[in-house]
C-alpha positions in Angstrom: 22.3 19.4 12.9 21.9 18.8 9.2 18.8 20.4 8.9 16.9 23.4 11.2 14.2 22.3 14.3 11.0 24.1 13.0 8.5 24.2 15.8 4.9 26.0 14.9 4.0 27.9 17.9 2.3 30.8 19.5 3.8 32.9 22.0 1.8 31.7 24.9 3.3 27.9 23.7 6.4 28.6 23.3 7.7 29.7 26.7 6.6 26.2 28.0 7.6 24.2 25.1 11.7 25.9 25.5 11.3 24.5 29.1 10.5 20.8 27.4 12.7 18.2 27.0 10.7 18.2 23.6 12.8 20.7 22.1 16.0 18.4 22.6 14.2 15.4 21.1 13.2 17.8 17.7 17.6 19.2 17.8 18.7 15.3 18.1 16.1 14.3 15.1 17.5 16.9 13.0 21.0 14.8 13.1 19.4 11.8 11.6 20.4 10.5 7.8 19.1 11.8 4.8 16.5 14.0 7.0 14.8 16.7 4.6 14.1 20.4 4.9 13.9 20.3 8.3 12.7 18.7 11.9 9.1 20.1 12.3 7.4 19.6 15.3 3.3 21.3 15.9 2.2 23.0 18.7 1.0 20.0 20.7 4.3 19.2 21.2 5.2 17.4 24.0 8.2 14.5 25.4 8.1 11.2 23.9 10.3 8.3 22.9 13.0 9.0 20.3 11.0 11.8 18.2 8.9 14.1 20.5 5.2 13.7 19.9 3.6 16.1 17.6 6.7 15.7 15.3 7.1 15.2 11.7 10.3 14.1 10.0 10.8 13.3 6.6 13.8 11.7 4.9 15.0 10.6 1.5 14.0 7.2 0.5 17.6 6.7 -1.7 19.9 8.0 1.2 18.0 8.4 4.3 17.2 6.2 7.3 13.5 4.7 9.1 12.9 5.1 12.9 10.7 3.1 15.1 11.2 6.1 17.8 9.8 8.3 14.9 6.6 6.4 14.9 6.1 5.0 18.3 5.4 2.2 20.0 1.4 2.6 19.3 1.5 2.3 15.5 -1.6 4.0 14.1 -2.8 5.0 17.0 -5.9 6.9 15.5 -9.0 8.8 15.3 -12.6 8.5 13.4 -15.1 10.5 13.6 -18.8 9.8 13.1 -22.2 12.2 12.6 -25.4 10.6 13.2 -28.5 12.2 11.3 -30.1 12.8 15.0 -30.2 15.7 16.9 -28.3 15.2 20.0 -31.0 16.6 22.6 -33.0 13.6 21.1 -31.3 11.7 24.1 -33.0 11.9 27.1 -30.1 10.4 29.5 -26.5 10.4 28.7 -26.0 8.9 32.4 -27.6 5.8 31.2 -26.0 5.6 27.6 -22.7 6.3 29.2 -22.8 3.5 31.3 -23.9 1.2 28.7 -21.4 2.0 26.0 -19.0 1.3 29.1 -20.7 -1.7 29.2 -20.5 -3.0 25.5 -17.0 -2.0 24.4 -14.1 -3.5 25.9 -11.5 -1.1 27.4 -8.5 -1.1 29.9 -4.8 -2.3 29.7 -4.6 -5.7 28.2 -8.3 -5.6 27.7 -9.6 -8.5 25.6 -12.6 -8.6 23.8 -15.2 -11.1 22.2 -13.3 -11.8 19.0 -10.7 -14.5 19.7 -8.9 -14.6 16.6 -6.8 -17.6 14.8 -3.3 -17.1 13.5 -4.6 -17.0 9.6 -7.5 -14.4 10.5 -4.7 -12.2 12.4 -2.4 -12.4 9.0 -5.5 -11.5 6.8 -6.1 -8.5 8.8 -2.2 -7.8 9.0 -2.5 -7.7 5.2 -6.1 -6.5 4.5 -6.7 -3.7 7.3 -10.5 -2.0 7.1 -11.3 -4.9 4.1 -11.3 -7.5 6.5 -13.8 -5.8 9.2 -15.8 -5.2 5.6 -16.3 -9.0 4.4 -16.9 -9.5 8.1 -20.1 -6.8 7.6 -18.5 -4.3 10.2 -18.0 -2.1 7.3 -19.7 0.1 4.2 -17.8 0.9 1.1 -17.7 4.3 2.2 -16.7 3.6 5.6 -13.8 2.2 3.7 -13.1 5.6 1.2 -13.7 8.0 4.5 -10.5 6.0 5.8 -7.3 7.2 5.6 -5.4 4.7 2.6 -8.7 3.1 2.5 -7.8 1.3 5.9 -4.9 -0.5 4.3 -1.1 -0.5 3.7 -0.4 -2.9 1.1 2.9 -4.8 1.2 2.3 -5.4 4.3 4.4 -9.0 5.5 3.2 -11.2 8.7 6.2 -13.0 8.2 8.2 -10.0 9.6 5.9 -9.8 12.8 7.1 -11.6 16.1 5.0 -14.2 17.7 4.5 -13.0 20.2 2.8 -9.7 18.3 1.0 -12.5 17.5 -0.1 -13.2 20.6 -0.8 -10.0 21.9 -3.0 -9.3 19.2 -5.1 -12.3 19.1 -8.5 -11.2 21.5 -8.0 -7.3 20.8 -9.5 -6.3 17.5 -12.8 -4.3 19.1 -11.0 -3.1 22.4 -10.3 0.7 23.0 -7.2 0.2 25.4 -5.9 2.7 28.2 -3.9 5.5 28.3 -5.7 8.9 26.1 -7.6 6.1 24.2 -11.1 7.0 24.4 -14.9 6.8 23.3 -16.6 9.7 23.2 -20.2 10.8 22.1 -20.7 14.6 21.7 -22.5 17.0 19.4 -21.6 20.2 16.7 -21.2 23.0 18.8 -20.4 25.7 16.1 -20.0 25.3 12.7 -17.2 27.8 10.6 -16.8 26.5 7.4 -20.9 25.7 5.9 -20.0 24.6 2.7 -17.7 22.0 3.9 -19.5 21.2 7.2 -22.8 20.8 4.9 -20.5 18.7 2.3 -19.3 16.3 4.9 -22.8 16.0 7.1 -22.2 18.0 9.8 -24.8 19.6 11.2 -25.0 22.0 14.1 -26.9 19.9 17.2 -26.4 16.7 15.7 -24.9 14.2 17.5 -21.3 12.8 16.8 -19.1 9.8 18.0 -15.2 9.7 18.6 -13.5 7.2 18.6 -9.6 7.0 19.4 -7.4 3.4 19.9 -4.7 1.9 18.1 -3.2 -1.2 16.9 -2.8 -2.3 21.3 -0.7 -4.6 21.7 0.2 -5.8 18.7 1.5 -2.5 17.7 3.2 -2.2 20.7 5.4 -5.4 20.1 6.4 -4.7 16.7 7.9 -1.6 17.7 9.7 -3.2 20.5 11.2 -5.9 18.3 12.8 -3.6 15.8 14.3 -1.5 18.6 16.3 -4.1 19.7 17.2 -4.6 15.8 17.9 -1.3 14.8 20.0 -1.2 17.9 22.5 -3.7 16.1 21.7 -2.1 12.9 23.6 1.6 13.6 26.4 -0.5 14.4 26.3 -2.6 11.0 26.0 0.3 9.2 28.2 3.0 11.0 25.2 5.4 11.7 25.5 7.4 14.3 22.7 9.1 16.5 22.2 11.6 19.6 19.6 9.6 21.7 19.2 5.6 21.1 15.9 5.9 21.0 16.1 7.1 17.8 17.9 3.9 16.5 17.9 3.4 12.6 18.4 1.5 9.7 18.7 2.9 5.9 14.9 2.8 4.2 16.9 0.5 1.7 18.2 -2.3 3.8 16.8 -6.1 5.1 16.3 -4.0 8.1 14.5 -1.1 7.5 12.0 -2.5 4.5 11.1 -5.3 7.3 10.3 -2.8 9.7 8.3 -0.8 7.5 6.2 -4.0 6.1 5.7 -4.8 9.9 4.5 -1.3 10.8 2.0 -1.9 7.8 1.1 -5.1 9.5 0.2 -3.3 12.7 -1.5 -0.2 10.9 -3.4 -2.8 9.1 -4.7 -4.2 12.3 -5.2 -0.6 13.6 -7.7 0.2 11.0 -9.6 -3.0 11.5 -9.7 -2.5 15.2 -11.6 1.2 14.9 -13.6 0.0 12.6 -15.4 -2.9 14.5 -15.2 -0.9 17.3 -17.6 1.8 15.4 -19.7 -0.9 14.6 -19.7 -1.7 18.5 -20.3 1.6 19.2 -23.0 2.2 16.9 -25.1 -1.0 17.7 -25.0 -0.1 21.7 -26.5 3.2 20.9 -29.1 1.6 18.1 -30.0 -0.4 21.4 -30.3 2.0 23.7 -32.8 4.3 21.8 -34.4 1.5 20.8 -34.2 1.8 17.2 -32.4 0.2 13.7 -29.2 1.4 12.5 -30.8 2.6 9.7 -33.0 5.3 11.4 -29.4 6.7 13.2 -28.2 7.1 9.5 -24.7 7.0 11.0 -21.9 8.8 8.7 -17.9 7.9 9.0 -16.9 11.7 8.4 -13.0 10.2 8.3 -10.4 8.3 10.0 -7.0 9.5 10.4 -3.7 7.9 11.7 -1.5 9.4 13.9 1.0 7.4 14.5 2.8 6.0 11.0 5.2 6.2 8.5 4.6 6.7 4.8 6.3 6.6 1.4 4.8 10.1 0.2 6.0 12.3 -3.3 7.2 16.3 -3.1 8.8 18.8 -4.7 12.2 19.5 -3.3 14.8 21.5 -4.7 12.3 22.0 -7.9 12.2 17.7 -8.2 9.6 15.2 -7.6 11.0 13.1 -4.7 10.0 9.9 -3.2 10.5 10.4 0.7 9.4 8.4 4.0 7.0 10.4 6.1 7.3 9.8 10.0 4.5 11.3 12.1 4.3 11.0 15.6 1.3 12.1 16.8 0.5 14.2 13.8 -2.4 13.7 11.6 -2.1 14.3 7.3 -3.9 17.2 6.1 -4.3 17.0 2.4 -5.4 20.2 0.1 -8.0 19.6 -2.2 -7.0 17.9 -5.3 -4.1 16.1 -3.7 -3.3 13.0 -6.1 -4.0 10.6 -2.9 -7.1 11.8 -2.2 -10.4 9.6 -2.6 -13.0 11.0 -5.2 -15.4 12.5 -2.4 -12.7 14.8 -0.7 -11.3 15.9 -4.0 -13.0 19.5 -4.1 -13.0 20.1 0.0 -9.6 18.6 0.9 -9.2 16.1 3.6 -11.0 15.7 6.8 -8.6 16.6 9.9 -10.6 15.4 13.3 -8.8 17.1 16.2 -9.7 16.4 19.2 -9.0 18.0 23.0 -9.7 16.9 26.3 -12.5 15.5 27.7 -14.0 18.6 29.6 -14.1 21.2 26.8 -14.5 20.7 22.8 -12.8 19.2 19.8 -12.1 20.5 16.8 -13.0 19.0 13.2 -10.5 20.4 10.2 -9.9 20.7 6.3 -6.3 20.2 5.1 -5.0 23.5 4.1 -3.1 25.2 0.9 0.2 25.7 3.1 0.5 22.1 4.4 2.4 20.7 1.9 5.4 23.2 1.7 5.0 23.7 5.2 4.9 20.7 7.3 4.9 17.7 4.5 1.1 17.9 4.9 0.6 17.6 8.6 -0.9 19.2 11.3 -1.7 18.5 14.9 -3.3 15.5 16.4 -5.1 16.5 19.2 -4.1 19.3 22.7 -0.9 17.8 23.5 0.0 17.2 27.2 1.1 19.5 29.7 1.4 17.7 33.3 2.7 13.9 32.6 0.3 11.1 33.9 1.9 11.0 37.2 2.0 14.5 37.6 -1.8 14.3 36.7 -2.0 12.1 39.6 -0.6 14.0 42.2 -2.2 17.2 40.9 -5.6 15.1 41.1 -5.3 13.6 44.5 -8.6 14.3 46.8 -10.6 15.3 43.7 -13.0 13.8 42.0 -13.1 14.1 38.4 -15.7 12.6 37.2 -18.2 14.8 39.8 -15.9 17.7 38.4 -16.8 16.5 34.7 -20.4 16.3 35.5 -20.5 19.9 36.4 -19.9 20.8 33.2 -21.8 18.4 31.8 -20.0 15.9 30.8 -19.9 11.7 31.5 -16.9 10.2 31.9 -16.1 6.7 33.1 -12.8 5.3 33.2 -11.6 2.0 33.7 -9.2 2.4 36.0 -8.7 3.7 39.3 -6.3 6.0 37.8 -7.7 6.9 34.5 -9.8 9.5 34.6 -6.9 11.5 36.7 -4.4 10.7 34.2 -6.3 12.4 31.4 -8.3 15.2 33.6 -8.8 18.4 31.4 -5.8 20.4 33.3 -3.4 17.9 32.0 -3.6 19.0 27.9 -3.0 22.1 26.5 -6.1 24.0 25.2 -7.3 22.2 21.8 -8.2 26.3 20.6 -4.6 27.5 20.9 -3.3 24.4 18.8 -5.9 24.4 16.2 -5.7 28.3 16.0 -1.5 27.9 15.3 -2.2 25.8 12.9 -5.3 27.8 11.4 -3.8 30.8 10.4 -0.7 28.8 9.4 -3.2 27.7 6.5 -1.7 23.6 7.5 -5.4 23.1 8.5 -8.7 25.2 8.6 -11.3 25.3 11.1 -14.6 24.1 9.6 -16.7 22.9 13.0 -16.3 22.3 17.3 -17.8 19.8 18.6 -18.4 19.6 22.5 -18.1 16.1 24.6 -21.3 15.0 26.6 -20.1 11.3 27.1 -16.5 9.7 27.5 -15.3 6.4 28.0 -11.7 5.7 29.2 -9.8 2.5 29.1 
């Protein structure tokens, strides 16, 4: 290993994560090139391709190395959060509004939706990310600065994207997908932090929407193409590595800077896709009180990316380096004043939207003072798994879940036959143990819990 494993855990974790495969995957990124500090993984660890997600791995832009398997094949998969100015008992029958947002927003594997897209509108969103969904009016200015990069990568290339990521992403801008994608409407539970909770519009009882997708299959494609590239590329340039799904290329080769302009490509798309899927959102539930937009006052609290890789600046060794920032299933969690933050988070810090299953409560975040020394300003992205989907399955056989859900007050409709077993409450870790890791840690402080009353899976 060139550098240490650092996983951030309690004790109750820990005793399950040693049994995880996980902790190989975090030992094996620790031998890649030009890795810094060390291989960090947070405590909703769990097995993944290549890099385990919840993992973080930074390396040095001059002598270091880029991974697809330290991204994933979902590239910015992501949340956004949004706080309407309604109280949530305001509506009268989640049963119905349920079933209509189920009805509006396109979900489920391969799912389509109502946009088909040309070739030239797919490369303007490649290259313009939330900006497009803005001149197309599914976007405010300040949707746009409560986005992570302002919902775009620049330098991103469609001429480095397959086409047949072409293909896959031409009808699936404004689809949620399967898997732990979700929609979710909920409300502020509890509030810990007031200043910043009043700062950012979050109110106790008021109602909230979630909503969590990625760049589908798009995304998926680009990171399947450069695994068979970077294949070939360890053996061009002598690189070895302890699993191969953690091939490589060095940041500075034809290789590795066209993967990286892909991945922007993707995260580009990414951004659009959450943001016309807000808009989606927020129309159906305009509709079904029966009232304008404008009365909902709906408020983009943040978006954040879990699933990228970034060119970010540190201090290492007492220097200012440039290094390439791989999270896999990690969300950033800037302090206040951080040099990339907008204007509007400068004296609070950075949003961090965590959220947990579907049965109990997520968790809503300020980057903390300790992030940047700690985990190159990351923190969790959500409960982590603890039963695999087809473990889920079996463990979910004769139930029903959705009945189960209701008892506790909670709507969930999945797509699938399978869905709703795959991502049953038992299945994740509880969201309070991994926010509370990563609370005292000072990586990211508690400022409000929401709790789920509708859920949507693909």
């Amino acid at each position: 290993m060139l550098v240490p494993g650092r996983i951030f855990a309690s004790d109750s974790m820990i005793e399950d994560i040693l049994r995880d495969e996980s902790l190989k995957q975090v030992k094996n990124a620790a031998y890649l090139p030009g890795i810094v500090k060390a291989s960090i993984a947070m405590p909703d660890i769990h097995y993944g391709y290549g890099l385990p997600i919840g993992g973080v791995v930074a390396t040095d832009v001059d002598n270091g190395v880029v991974t697809p398997g330290g991204v994933g094949f979902d590239i910015n998969c992501g949340v956004r959060l949004i706080v309407f100015d309604i109280i949530a008992d305001e509506i009268k029958n989640y049963e119905r509004l349920v079933n209509k947002l189920f009805s509006d927003i396109p979900c489920g594997v391969g799912e389509g939706g109502k946009f088909k897209l040309s070739k030239n509108e797919i490369k303007e969103i490649m290259t313009t990310g939330s900006n497009w969904a803005f001149k197309k009016g599914f976007a405010s200015f300040d949707d746009l600065a409560s986005t992570e990069s302002g919902g775009c990568l620049k330098g991103a290339n469609p001429e480095m994207v397959s086409s047949r990521a072409f293909e896959r992403g031409y009808d699936q801008v404004g689809t949620l997908g399967s898997g732990n994608h979700f929609l979710e409407i909920g409300v502020v539970e509890e509030i810990y932090d007031e200043d910043k909770s009043y700062t950012w519009g979050i109110t106790k009882g008021k109602l909230t929407l979630m909503v969590h997708s990625g760049s589908r299959g798009l995304g998926h494609q680009v990171c399947s193409d450069y695994l068979k590239l970077f294949e070939k590329a360890i053996k061009k340039y002598k690189i070895e590595v302890k699993d191969i799904q953690l091939a490589c290329a060095p940041v500075k080769s034809g290789e590795g800077e066209s993967y990286i302009s892909a991945l922007k490509c993707a995260a580009n798309y990414a951004w659009a896709n959450r943001q016309v899927l807000q808009n989606l959102a927020i129309k159906s539930i305009s509709e079904f009180l029966g009232v304008g937009v404008e009365r909902l006052k709906p408020r983009l609290v943040y978006d954040v990316a879990h699933n990228i890789v970034k060119f970010e600046k540190y201090r290492i060794d007492g220097k200012e380096k440039t290094l390439l920032v791989h999270r896999k299933g990690a969300t950033r969690a800037l302090y206040k004043n951080h040099y990339e933050l907008p204007d509007k988070y400068k004296n609070t810090g950075q949003p961090v939207i965590i959220p947990g299953d579907m049965g109990r409560y997520s968790y809503v975040l300020c980057g903390g003072k300790n992030a940047e020394v700690l985990s190159f300003n990351s923190a969790c992205h959500g409960a982590g798994r603890v039963l695999s989907r087809n473990a889920a399955i079996k463990a979910s056989q004769n139930r029903n879940i959705a009945k189960e859900l209701l008892q506790s007050g909670v709507y969930a409709i999945g797509r699938g036959k399978k869905s709703l077993m795959e991502e049953m409450p038992e299945a994740y870790k509880d969201v309070l143990e991994v926010v509370e890791v990563v609370d005292r840690l000072n990586i990211a402080n508690k400022v409000a819990r929401l709790r789920p009353v509708c859920v949507i899976k693909g």
